[in-house]
C-alpha positions in Angstrom: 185.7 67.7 28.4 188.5 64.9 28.5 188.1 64.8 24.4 189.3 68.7 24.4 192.3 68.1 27.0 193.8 65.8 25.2 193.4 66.7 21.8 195.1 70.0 23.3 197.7 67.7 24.9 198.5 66.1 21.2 198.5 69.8 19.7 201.5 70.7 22.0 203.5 67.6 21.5 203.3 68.0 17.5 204.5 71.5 18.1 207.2 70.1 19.8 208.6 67.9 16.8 208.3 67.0 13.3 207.1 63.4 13.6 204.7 62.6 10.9 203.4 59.8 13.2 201.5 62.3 15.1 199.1 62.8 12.2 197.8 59.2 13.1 196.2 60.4 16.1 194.1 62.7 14.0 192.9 59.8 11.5 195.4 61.2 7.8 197.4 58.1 7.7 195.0 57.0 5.1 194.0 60.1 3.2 196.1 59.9 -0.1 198.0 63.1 0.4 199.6 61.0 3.4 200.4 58.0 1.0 201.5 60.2 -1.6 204.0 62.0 0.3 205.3 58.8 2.1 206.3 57.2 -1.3 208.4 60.2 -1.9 211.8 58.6 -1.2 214.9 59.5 -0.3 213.5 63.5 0.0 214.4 65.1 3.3 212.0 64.5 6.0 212.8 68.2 7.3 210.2 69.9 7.2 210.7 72.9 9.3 209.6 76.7 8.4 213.6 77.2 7.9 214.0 73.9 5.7 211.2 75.1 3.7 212.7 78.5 3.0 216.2 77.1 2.8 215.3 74.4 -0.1 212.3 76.3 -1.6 211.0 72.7 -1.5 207.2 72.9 -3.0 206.6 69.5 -1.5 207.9 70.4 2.4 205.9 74.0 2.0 202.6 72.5 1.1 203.2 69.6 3.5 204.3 72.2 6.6 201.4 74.4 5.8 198.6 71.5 5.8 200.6 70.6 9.1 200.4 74.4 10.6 196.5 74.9 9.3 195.3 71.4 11.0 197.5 72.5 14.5 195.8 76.4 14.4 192.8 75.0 13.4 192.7 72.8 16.7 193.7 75.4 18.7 191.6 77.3 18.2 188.6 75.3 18.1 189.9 74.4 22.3 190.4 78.0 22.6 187.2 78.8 21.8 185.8 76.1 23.5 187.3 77.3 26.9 186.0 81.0 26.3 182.5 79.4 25.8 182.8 77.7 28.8 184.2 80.1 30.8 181.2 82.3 29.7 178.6 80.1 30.5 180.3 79.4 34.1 180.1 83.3 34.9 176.3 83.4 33.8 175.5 80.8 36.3 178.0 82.3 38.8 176.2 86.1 38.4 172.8 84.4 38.1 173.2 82.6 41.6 174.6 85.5 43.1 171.5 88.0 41.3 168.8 85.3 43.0 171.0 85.4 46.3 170.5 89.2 46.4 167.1 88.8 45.9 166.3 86.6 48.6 168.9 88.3 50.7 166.2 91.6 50.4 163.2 89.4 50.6 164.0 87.7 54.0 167.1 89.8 55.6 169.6 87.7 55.1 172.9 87.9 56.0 176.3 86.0 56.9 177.2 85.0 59.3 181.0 86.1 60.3 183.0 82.6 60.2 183.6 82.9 63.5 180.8 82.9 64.8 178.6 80.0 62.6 181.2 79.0 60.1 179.3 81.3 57.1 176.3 79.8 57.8 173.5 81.6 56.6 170.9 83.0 59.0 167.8 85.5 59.1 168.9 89.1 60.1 166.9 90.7 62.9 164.9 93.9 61.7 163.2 96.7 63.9 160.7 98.9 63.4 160.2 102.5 65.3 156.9 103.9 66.6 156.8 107.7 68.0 156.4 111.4 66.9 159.0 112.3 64.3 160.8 109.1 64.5 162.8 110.4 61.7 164.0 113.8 63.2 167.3 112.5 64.8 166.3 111.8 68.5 166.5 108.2 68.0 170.0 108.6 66.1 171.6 106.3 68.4 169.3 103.7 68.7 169.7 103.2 65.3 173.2 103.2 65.2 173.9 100.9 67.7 171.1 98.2 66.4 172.6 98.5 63.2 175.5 98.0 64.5 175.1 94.9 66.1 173.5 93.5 63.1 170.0 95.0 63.0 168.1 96.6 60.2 165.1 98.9 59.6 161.9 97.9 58.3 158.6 99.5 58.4 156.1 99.1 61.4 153.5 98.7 58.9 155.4 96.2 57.3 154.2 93.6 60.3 157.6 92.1 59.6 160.1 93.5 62.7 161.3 91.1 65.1 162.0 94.2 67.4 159.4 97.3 68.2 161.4 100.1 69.8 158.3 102.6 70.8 159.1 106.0 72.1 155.6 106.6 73.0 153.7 104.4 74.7 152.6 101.2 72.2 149.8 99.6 73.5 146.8 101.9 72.8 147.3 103.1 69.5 149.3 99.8 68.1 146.9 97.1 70.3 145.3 95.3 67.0 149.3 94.5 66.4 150.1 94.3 69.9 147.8 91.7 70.8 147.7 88.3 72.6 147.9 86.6 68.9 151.3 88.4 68.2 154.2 86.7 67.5 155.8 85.0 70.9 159.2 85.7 69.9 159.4 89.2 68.7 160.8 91.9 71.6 158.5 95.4 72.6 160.9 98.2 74.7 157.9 98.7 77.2 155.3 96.4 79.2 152.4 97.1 79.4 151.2 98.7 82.6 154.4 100.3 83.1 152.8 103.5 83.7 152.1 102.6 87.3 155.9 103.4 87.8 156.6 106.1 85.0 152.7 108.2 85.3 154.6 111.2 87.6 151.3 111.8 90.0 151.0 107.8 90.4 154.5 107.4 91.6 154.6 111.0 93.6 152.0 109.5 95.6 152.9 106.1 96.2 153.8 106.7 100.1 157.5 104.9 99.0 160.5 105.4 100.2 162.8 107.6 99.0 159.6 109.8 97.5 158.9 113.2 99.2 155.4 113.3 100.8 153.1 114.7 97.7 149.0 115.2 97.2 146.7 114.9 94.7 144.2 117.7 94.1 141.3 118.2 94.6 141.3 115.0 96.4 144.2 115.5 99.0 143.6 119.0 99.0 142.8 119.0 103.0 145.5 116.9 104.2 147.9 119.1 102.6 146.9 121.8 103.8 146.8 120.5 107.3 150.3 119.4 106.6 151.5 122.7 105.5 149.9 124.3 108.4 151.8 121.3 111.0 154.9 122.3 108.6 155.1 126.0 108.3 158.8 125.9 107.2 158.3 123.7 104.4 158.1 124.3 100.4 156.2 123.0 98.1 155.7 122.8 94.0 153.3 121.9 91.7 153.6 119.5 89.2 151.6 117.7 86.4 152.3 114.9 84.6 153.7 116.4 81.9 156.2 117.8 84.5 156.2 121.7 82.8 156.1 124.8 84.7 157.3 123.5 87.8 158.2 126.4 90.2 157.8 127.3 94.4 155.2 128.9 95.3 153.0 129.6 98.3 150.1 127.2 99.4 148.0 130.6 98.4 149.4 130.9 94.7 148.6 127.3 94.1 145.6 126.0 92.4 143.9 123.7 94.4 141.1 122.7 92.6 142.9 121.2 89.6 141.9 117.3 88.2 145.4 116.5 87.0 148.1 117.8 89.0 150.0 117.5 92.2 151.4 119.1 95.0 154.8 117.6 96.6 157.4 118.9 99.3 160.3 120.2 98.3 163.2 119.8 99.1 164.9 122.6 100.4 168.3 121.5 101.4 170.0 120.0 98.2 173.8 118.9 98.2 175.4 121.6 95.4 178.7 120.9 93.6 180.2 124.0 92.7 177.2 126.3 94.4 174.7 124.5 91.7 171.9 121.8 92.5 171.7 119.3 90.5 169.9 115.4 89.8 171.2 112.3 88.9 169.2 110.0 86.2 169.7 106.4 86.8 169.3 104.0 83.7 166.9 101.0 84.9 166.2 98.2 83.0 163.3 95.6 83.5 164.0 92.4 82.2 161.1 90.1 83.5 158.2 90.3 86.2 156.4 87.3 88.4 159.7 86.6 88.7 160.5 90.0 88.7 164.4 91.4 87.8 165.8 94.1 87.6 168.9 96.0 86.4 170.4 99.4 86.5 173.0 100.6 84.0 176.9 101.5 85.6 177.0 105.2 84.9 174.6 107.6 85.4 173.6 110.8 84.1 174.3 114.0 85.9 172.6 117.4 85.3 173.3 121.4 86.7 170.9 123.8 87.5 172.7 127.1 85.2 172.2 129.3 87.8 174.2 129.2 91.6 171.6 127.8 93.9 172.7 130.8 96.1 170.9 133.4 96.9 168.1 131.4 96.6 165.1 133.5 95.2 162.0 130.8 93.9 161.5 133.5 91.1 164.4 132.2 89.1 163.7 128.5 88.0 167.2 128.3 86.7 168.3 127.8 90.1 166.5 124.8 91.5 164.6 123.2 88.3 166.9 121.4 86.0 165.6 122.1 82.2 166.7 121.4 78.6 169.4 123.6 78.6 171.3 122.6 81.5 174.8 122.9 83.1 176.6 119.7 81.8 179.3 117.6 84.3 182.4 118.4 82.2 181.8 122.5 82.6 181.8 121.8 86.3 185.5 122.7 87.7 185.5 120.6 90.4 184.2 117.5 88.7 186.3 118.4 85.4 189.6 117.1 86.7 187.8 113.8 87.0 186.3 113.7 83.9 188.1 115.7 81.5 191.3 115.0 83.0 191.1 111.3 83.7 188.7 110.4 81.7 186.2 108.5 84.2 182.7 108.3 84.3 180.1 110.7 85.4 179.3 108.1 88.5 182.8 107.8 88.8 183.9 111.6 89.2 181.6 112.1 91.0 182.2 109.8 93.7 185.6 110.9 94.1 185.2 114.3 94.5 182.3 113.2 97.1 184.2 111.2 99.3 187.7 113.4 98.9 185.1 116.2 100.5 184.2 113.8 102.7 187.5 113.0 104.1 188.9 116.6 104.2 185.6 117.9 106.0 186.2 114.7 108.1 182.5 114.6 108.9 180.4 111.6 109.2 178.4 112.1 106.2 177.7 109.0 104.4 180.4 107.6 101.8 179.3 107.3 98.0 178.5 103.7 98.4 175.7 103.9 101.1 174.2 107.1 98.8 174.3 104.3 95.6 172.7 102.0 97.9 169.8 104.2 98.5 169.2 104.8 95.2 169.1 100.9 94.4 166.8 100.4 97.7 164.7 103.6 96.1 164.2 101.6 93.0 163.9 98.0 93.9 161.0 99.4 96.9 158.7 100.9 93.6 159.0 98.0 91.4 157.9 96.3 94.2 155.4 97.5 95.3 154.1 98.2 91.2 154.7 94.6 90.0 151.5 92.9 90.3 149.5 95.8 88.8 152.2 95.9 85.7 152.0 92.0 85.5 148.0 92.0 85.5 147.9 94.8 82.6 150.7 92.6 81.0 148.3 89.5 80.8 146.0 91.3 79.0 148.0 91.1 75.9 148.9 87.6 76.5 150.5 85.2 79.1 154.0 85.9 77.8 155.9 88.0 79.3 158.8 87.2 77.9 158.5 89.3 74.7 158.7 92.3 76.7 161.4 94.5 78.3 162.1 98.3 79.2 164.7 101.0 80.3 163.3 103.8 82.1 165.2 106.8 84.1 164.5 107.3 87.1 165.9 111.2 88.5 167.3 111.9 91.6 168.4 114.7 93.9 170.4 114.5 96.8 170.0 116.7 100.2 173.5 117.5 102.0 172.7 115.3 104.6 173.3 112.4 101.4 169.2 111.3 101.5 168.4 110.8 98.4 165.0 111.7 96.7 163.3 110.4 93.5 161.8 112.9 91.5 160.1 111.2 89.0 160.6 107.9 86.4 160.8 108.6 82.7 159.3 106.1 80.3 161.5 107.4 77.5 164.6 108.9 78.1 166.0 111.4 76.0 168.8 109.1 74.2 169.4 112.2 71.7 173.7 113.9 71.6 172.2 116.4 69.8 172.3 119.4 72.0 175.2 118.0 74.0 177.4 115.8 71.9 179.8 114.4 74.6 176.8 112.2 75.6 176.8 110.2 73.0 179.3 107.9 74.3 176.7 107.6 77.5 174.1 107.2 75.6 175.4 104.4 72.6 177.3 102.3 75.5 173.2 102.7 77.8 172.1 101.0 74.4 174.7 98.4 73.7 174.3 96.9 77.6 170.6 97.6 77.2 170.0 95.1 73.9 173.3 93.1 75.1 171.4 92.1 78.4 167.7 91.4 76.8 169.2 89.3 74.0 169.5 91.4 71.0 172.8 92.8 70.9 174.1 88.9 71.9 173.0 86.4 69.8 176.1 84.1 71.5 178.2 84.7 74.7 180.3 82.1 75.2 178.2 79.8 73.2 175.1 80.3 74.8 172.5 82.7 73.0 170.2 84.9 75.8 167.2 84.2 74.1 167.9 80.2 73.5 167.4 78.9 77.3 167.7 75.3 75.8 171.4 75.9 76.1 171.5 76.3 79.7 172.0 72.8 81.1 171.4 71.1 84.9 174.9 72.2 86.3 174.3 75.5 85.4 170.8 76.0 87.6 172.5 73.7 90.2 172.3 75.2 93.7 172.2 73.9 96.9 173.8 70.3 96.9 173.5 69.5 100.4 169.9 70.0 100.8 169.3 68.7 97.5 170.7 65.4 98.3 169.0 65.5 101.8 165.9 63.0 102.0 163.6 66.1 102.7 164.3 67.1 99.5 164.1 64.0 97.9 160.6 63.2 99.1 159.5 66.6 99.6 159.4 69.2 96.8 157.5 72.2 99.1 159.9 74.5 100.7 161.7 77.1 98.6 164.9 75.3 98.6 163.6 71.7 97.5 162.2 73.6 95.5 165.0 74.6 93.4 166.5 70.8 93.3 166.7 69.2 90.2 164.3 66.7 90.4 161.5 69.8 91.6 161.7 72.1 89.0 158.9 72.7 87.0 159.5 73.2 83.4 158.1 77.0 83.7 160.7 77.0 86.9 163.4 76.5 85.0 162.9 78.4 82.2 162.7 81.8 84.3 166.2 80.2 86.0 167.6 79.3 82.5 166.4 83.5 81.6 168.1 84.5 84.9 171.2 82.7 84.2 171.6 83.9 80.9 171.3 87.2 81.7 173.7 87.0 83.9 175.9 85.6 81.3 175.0 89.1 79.6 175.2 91.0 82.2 178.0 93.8 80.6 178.1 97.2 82.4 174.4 96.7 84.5 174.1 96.0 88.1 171.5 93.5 89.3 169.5 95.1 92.1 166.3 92.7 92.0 167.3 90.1 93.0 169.7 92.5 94.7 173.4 91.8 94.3 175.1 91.0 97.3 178.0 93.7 97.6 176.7 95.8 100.6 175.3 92.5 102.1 171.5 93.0 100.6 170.9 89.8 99.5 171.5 88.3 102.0 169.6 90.6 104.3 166.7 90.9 102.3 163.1 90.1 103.7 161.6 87.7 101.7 158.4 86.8 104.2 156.6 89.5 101.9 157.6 88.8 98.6 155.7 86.5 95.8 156.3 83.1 95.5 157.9 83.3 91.9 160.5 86.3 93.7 160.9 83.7 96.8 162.1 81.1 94.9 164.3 83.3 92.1 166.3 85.0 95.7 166.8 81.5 97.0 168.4 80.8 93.6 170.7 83.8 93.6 171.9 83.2 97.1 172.4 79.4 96.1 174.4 80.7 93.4 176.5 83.2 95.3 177.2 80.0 97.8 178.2 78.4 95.2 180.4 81.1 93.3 181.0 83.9 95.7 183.2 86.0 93.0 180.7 85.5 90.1 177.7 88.2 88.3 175.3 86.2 90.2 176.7 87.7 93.7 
């Protein structure tokens, strides 16, 4: 390579003048024709194209031409020598970048953005659907939001996803795949079990709060009708799990004998917007159980009965059962102004149109607040009461729970006294714009805080990845420094608090800590409500003499923090 540059340097400078003393450099001094035409003396040394012309001189032409030959023939032996290279450098270039593609489709790779890992390269995360028709648009936006946080596609046969989003239940048909020998880091929408809060005649007869008294058949058939008969005013409908048909009837219409339904109160006095009833589906996310949290997403879906609830006649459905073609919130007029006009949320508008009624009526209803803290009581008191039965199904398939996550909806309708009811828990929500497009916004942002919370949507917040607890350090599970730095503590690891000191935490301790912090880190647009948040006082207040030992422990830490950092996610 040097050879070439300077043989190209020399090339220019003998362009640049006539000084024969340049042919030394390229070995003629001796050659004869050099001797010969240095012993022609007292010729003109000019040997220019224009001297050439001008003196017709034979001697000078032959000479100049030699001269010009020798300089072309250099350059373009370099020239060519540089186009050889440069052709050779592009094969290499184009055959890196063909095996880079290559591998790039093999393993998923991608980029990183510089900002994030300075152009590092990394895996990318793929996810694989499971459900009916997974192809026929309902799971549009699921799709579109994973890819858009740097997801792709593959096949669930392929064995290769990092992320299963099911819409039907997984764990019977997919088990062999499912099972206990799985891979530990990959992340499944649903745990297993979860039925005992989504299965509709499970949950309808649960005796919770917030549940209207319901019976199964045939087994319950005598106590309800001994509670009809102590009730004569009441209502009552029949459901399935499959939750079609539903419609009032009387005790006499109903069958009584069936195996798989169930008969529930209904409830007769619903608050209406507009003259139309209406429910409320709440967007609740399980992150982790034993210890168990627990999230619900910051706007909520609301749905219309099409037909005025008034005059009531149980003939017409379409009055009191809200179905796949209902009345949407933004065709409501006094909820549109909110909405359309202002552009809040569904939650949002309707709170303030609930407490502006409540003002002007001047009446001692309850405000919005104490209604939303109902419904997170409603929702807290089922998980509850369903954990260890979801966590014993859950060891089945392994002693990780970690792999696991799920957003369920659970619907709600208010009476005008502002009690709210639940009605039942979806397993899979419809996430599908399709027959009302303005919900996609609900919908995609649902999904975003969904994945963002659980770790897929965030690989890093603030340097710290959801999924990577080995990021979260001491000062960051830190609670409690007086009694951590008591001598009771120091010698004595057994209460709840010590517990939580330092020098007492238990590696599995503070890895469900170092998960709770991080999701808090992650928290976006969700509310905690298990362990509750503390804005209407309810972690504070809560009754822990009932509760786990894992959920002990994980409320101490929560009220430590909020000590700690009153303003903060974690109170």
């Amino acid at each position: 390579m040097n050879h070439y540059s300077s043989s190209s340097r020399d090339i220019v400078a003998d362009q640049g003048n006539g000084d024969d003393d340049h042919d030394d450099r390229f070995g003629y001094k001796d050659h004869p024709s050099f001797q010969w035409r240095n012993n022609l003396k007292g010729k003109s040394r000019d040997c220019s194209p224009n001297s050439i012309f001008k003196m017709m001189n034979l001697t000078c032409f032959l000479r100049s031409a030699r001269s010009m030959l020798h300089r072309k023939a250099n350059l373009y032996n370099v020239t060519v020598f540089f186009l050889l290279v440069g052709v050779f450098l592009t094969y290499l270039n184009l055959n890196k970048l063909h095996d880079l593609i290559l591998h790039q489709q093999d393993c998923g790779g991608l980029l990183k953005s510089s900002s994030a890992s300075g152009g590092e390269f990394i895996q990318k995360k793929k996810f694989a659907l499971h459900g009916r028709r997974v192809d026929s648009g309902y799971l549009k936006h699921v799709v579109e939001v994973l890819e858009s946080v740097g997801w792709h596609r593959t096949s669930l046969e392929s064995q290769d996803w990092d992320l299963l989003w099911a819409h039907d239940y997984p764990f019977r048909t997919l088990k062999d795949q499912l099972d206990a020998s799985g891979n530990k880091k990959r992340f499944i929408n649903h745990f297993p079990g979860s039925g005992y809060v989504t299965n509709k005649m499970s949950l309808a007869t649960s005796s919770l709060p917030h549940v209207p008294k319901a019976f199964q058949l045939p087994k319950d058939k005598d106590k309800l009708l001994k509670y009809a008969a102590d009730n004569q005013h009441k209502r009552f409908v029949q459901k399935s799990n499959n939750h079609r048909g539903i419609r009032i009837s009387p005790l006499a219409a109903l069958n009584l004998t069936s195996n798989s339904s169930f008969v529930q109160e209904y409830i007769s006095n619903p608050l209406l917007i507009d003259g139309h009833k209406f429910d409320i589906g709440v967007y609740t996310i399980l992150t982790s159980i034993a210890p168990l949290r627990l999230y619900i997403h910051g706007d909520v879906l609301f749905r219309f009965c099409p037909e005025a609830y008034h005059p009531f006649d149980p003939d017409v459905v379409d009055k009191y059962v809200v179905g796949d073609d209902y009345l949407p919130l933004w065709k409501v007029d006094s909820l549109s102004p909110f909405y359309n006009g202002l552009g809040m949320g569904m939650k949002a508008s309707f709170n303030a149109w609930y407490d502006l009624k409540r003002a002007k009526n001047k009446t001692g209803a309850k405000t919005s607040d104490a209604i939303w803290t109902q419904v997170e009581d409603a929702i807290r008191a089922v998980y509850l009461a369903k954990e260890a039965s979801i966590l014993e199904t859950t060891r089945k398939f392994g002693n990780s729970h970690h792999n696991y996550f799920e957003m369920v909806r659970f619907d709600f309708v208010i009476d005008d006294d502002g009690q709210v009811f639940i009605m039942e828990a979806n397993m899979s929500p419809n996430l599908s714009s399709a027959h009302f497009p303005p919900n996609q916004e609900l919908y995609r942002q649902v999904l975003y805080n969904l994945f963002k919370l659980v770790g897929v949507a965030s690989v890093e917040v603030d340097g710290r990845s959801t999924t990577d607890t080995t990021s979260v350090t001491r000062k960051h599970l830190a609670v409690f420094p007086e009694e951590c730095s008591s001598s009771k503590c120091l010698y004595d690891c057994d209460s709840v608090r010590c517990s939580l000191c330092a020098h007492c935490l238990s590696p599995g301790g503070r890895e469900a800590l170092a998960r709770a912090y991080l999701e808090g880190v992650n928290q976006g647009d969700t509310i905690r409500i298990f362990p509750p948040n503390n804005r209407s006082g309810a972690l504070r207040s809560l009754d822990t003499v009932k509760l786990s030992q894992e959920n002990q422990r994980e409320v101490e830490w929560f009220r430590g923090k909020c000590d700690l950092a009153p303003s903060t996610v974690f109170c």
